[in-house]
Backbone atoms as SQL, in Angstrom:
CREATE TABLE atoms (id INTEGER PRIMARY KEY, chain TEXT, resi INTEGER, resn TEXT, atom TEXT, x REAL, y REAL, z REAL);
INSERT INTO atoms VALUES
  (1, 'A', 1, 'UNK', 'N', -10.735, 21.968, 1.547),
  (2, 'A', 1, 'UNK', 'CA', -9.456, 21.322, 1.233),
  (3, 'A', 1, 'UNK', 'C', -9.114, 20.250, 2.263),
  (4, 'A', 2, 'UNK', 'N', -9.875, 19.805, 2.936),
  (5, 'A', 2, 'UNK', 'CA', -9.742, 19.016, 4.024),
  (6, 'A', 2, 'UNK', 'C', -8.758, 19.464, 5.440),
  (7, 'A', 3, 'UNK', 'N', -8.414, 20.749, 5.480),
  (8, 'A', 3, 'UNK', 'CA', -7.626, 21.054, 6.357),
  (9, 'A', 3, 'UNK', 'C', -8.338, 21.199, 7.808),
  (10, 'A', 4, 'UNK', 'N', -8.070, 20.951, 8.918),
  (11, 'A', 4, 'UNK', 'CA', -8.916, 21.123, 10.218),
  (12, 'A', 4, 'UNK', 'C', -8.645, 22.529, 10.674),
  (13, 'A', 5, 'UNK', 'N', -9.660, 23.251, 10.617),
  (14, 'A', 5, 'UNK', 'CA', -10.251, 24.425, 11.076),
  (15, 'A', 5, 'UNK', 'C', -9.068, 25.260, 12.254),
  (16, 'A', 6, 'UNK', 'N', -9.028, 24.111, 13.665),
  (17, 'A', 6, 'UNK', 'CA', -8.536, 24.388, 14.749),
  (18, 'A', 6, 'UNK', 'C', -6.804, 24.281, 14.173),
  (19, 'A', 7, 'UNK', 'N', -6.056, 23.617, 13.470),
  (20, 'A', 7, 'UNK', 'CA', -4.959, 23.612, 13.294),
  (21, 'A', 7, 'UNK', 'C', -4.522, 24.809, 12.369),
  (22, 'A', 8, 'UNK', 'N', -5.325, 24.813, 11.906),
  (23, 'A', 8, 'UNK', 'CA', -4.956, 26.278, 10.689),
  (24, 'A', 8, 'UNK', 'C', -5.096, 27.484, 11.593),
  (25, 'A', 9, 'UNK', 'N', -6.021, 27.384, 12.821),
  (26, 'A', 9, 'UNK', 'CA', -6.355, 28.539, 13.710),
  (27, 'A', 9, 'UNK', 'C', -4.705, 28.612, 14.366),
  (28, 'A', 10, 'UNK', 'N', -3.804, 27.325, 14.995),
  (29, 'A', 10, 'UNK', 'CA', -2.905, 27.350, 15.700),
  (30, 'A', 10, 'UNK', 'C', -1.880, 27.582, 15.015),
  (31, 'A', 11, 'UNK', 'N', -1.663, 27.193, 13.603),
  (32, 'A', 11, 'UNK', 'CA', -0.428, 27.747, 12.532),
  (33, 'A', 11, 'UNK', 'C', -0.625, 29.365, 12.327),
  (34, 'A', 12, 'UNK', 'N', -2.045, 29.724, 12.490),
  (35, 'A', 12, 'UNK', 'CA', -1.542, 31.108, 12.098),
  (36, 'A', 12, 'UNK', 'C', -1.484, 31.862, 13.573),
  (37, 'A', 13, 'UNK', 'N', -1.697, 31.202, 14.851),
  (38, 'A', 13, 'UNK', 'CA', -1.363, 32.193, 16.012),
  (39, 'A', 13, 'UNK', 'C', 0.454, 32.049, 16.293),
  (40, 'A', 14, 'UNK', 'N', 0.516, 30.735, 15.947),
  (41, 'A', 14, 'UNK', 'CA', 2.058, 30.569, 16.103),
  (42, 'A', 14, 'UNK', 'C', 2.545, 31.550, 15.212),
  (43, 'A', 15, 'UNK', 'N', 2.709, 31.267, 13.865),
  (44, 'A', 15, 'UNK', 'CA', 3.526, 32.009, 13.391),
  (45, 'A', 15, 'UNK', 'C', 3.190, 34.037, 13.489),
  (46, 'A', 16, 'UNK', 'N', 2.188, 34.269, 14.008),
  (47, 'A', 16, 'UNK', 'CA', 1.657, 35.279, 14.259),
  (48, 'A', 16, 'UNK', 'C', 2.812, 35.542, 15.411),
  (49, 'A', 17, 'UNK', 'N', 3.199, 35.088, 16.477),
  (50, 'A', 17, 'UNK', 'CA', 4.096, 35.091, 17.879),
  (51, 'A', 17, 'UNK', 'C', 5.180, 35.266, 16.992),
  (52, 'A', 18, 'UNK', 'N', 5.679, 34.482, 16.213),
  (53, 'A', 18, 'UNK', 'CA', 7.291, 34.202, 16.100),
  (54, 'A', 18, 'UNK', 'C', 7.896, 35.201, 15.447),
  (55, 'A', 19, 'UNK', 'N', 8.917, 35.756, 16.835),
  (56, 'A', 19, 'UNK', 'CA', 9.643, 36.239, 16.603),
  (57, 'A', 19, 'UNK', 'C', 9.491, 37.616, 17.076),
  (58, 'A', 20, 'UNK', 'N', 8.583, 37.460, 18.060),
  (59, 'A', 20, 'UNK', 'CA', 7.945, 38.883, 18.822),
  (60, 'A', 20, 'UNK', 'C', 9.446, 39.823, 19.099),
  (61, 'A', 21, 'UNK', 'N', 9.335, 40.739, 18.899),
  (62, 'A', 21, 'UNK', 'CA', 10.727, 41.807, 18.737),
  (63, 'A', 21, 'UNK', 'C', 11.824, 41.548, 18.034),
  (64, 'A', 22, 'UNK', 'N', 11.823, 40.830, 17.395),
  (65, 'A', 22, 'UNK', 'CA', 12.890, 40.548, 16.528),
  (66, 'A', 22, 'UNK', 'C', 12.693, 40.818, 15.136),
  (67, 'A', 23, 'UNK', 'N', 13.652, 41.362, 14.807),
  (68, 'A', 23, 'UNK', 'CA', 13.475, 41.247, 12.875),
  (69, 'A', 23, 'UNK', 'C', 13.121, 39.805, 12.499),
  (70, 'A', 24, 'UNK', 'N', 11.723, 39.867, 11.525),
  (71, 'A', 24, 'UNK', 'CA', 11.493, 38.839, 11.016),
  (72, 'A', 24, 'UNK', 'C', 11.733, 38.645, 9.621),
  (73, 'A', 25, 'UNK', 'N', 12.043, 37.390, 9.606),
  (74, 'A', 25, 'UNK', 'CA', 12.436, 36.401, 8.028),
  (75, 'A', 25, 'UNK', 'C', 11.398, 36.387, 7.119),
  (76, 'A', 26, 'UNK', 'N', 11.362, 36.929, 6.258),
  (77, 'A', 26, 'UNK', 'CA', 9.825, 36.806, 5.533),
  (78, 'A', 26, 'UNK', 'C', 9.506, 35.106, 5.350),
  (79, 'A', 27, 'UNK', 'N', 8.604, 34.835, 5.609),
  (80, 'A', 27, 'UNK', 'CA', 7.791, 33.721, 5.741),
  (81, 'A', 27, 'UNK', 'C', 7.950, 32.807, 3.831),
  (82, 'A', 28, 'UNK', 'N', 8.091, 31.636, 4.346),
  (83, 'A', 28, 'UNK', 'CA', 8.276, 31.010, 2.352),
  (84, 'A', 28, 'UNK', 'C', 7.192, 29.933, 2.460),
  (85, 'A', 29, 'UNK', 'N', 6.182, 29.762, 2.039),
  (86, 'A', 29, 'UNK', 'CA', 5.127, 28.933, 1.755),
  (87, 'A', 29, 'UNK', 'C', 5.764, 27.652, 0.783),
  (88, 'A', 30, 'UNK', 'N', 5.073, 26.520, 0.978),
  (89, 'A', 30, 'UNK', 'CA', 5.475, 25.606, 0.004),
  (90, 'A', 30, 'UNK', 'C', 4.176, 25.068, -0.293),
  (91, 'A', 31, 'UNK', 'N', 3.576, 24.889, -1.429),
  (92, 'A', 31, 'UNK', 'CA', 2.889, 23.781, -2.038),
  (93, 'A', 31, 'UNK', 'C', 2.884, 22.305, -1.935),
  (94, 'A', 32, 'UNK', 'N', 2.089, 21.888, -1.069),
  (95, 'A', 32, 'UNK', 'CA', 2.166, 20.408, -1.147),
  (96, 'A', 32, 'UNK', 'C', 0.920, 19.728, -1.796),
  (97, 'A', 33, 'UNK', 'N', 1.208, 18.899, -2.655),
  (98, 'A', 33, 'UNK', 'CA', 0.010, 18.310, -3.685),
  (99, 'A', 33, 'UNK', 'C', 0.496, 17.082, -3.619),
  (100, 'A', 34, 'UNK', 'N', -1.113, 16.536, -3.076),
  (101, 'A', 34, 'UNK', 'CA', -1.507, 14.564, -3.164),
  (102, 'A', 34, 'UNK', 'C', -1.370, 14.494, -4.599),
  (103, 'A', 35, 'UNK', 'N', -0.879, 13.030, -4.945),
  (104, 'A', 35, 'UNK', 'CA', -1.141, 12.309, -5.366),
  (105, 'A', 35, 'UNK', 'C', -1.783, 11.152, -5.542),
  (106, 'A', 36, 'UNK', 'N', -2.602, 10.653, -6.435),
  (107, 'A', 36, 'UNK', 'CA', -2.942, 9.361, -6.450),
  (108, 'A', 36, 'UNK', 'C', -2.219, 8.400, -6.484),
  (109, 'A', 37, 'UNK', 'N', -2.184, 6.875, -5.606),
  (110, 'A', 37, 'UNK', 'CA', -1.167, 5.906, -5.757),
  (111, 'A', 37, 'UNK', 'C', -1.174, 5.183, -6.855),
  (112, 'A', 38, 'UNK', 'N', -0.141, 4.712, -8.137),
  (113, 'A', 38, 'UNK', 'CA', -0.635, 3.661, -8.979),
  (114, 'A', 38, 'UNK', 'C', -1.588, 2.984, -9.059),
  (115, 'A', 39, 'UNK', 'N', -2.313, 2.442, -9.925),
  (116, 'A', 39, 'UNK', 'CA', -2.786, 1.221, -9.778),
  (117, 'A', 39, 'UNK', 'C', -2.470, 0.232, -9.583),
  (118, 'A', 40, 'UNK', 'N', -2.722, -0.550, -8.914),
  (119, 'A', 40, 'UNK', 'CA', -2.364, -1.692, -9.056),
  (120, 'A', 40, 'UNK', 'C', -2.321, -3.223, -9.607),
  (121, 'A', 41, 'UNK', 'N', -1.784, -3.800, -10.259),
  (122, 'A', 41, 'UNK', 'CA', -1.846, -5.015, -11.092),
  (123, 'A', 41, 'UNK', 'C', -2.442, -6.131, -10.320),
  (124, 'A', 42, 'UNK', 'N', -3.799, -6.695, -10.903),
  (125, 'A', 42, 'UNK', 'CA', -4.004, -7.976, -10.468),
  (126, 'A', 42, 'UNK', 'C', -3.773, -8.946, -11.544),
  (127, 'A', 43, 'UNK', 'N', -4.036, -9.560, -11.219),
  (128, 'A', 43, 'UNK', 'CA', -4.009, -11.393, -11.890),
  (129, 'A', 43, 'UNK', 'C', -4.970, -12.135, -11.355),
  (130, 'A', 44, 'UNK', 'N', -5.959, -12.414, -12.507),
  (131, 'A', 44, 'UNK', 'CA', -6.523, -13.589, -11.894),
  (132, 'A', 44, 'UNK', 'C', -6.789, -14.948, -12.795),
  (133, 'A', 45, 'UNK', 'N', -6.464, -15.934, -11.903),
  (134, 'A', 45, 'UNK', 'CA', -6.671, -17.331, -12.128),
  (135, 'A', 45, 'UNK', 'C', -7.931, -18.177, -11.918),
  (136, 'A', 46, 'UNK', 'N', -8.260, -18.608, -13.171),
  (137, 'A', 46, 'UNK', 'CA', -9.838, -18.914, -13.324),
  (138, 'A', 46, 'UNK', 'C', -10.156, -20.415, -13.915),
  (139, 'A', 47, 'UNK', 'N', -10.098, -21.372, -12.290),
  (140, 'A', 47, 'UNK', 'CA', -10.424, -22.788, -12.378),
  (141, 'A', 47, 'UNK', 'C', -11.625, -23.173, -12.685),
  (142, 'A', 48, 'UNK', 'N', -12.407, -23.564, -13.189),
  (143, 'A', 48, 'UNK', 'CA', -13.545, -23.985, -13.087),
  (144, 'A', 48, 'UNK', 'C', -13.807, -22.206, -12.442),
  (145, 'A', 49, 'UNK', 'N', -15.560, -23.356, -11.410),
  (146, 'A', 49, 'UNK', 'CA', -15.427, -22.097, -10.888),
  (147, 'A', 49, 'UNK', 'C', -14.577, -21.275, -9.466),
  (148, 'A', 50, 'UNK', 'N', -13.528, -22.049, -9.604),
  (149, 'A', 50, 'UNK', 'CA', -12.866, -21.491, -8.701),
  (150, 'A', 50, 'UNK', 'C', -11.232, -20.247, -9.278),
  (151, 'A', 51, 'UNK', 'N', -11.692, -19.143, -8.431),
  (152, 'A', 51, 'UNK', 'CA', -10.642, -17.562, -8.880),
  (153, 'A', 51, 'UNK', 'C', -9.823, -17.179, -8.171),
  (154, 'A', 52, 'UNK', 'N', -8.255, -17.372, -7.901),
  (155, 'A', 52, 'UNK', 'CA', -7.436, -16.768, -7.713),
  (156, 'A', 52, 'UNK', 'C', -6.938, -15.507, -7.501),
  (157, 'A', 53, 'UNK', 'N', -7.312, -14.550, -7.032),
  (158, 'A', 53, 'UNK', 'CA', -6.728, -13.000, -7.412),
  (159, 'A', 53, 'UNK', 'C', -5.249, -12.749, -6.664),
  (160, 'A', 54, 'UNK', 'N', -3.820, -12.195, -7.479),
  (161, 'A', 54, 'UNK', 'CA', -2.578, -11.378, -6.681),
  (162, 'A', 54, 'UNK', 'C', -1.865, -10.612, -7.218),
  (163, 'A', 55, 'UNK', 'N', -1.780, -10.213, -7.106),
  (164, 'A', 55, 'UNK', 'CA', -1.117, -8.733, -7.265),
  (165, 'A', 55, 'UNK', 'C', 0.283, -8.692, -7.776),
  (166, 'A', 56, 'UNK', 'N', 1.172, -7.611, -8.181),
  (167, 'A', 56, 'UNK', 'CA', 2.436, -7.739, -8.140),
  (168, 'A', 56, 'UNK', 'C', 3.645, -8.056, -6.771),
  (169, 'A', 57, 'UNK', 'N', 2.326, -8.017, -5.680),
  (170, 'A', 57, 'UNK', 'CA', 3.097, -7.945, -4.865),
  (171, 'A', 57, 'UNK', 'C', 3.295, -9.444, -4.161),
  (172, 'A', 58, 'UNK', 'N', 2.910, -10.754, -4.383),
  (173, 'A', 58, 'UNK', 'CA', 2.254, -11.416, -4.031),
  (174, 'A', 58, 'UNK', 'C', 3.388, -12.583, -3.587),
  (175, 'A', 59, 'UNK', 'N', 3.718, -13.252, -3.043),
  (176, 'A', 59, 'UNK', 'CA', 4.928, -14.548, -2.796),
  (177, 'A', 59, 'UNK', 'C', 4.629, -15.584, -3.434),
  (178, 'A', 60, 'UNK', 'N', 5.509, -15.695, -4.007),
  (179, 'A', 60, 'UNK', 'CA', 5.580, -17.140, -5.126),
  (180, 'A', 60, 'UNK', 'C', 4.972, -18.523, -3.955),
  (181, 'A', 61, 'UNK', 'N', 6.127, -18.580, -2.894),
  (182, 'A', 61, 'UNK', 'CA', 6.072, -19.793, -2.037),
  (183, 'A', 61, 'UNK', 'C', 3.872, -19.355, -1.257),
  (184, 'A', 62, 'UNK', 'N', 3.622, -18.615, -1.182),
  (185, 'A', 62, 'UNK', 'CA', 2.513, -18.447, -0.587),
  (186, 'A', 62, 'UNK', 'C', 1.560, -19.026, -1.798),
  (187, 'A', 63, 'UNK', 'N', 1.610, -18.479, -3.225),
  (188, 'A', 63, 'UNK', 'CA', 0.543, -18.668, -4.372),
  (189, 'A', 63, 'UNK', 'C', 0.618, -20.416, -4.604),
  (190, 'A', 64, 'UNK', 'N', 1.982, -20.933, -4.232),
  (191, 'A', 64, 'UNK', 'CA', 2.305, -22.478, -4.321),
  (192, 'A', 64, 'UNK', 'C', 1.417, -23.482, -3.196),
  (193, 'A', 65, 'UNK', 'N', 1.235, -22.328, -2.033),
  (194, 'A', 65, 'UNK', 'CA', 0.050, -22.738, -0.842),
  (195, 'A', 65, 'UNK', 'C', -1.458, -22.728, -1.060),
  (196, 'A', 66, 'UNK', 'N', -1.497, -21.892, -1.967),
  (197, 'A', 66, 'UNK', 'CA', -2.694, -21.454, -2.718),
  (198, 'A', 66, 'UNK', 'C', -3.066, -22.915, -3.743),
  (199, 'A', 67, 'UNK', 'N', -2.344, -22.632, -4.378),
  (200, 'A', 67, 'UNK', 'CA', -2.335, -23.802, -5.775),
  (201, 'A', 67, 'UNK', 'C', -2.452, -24.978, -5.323),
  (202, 'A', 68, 'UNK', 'N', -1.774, -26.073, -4.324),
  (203, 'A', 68, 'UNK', 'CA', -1.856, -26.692, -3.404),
  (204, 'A', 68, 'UNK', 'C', -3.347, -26.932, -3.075),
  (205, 'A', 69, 'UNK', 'N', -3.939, -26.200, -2.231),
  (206, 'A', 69, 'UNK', 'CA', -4.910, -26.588, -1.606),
  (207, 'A', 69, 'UNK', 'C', -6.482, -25.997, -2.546),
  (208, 'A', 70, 'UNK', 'N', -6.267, -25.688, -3.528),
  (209, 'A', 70, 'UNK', 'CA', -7.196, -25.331, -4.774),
  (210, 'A', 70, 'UNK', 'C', -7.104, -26.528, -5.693),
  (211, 'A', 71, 'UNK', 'N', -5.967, -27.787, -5.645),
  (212, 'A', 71, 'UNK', 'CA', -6.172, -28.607, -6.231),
  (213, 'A', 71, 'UNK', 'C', -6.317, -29.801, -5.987),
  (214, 'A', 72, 'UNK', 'N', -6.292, -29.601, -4.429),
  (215, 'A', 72, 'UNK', 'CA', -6.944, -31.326, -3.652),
  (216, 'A', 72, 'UNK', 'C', -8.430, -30.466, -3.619),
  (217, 'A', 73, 'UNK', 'N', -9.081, -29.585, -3.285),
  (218, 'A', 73, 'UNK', 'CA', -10.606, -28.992, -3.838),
  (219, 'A', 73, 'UNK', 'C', -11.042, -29.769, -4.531);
């Protein structure tokens, strides 16, 4: 599960300690589950042979820097 060996060794000595003489809290586990991130959207722009690729994430004023110097090319 990808968990490191030595940290799972130190979660269970800790919680093994806690709470030495004291009434203990019964312990509540939680489930944590990865997800995969979206995909992500490209775009691409196809001059001749020259290709553009950006994303949704991409700056208008930057792709205008792009466009610019792809068309003195």
């Amino acid at each position: 599960m990808g968990v490191d060996g030595r940290s799972l060794n130190d979660w269970r000595v800790n919680l093994g300690r806690r709470g030495e003489g004291e009434a203990r809290a019964p312990l509540r586990f939680l489930e944590v589950v990865g997800t995969q991130p979206a995909a992500r959207a490209a775009y691409r722009l196809r001059v001749g042979e020259l290709v553009i690729v950006v994303d949704d994430e991409f700056r208008e004023d930057t792709l205008g820097r792009i466009l610019r110097v792809a068309a003195a090319w």
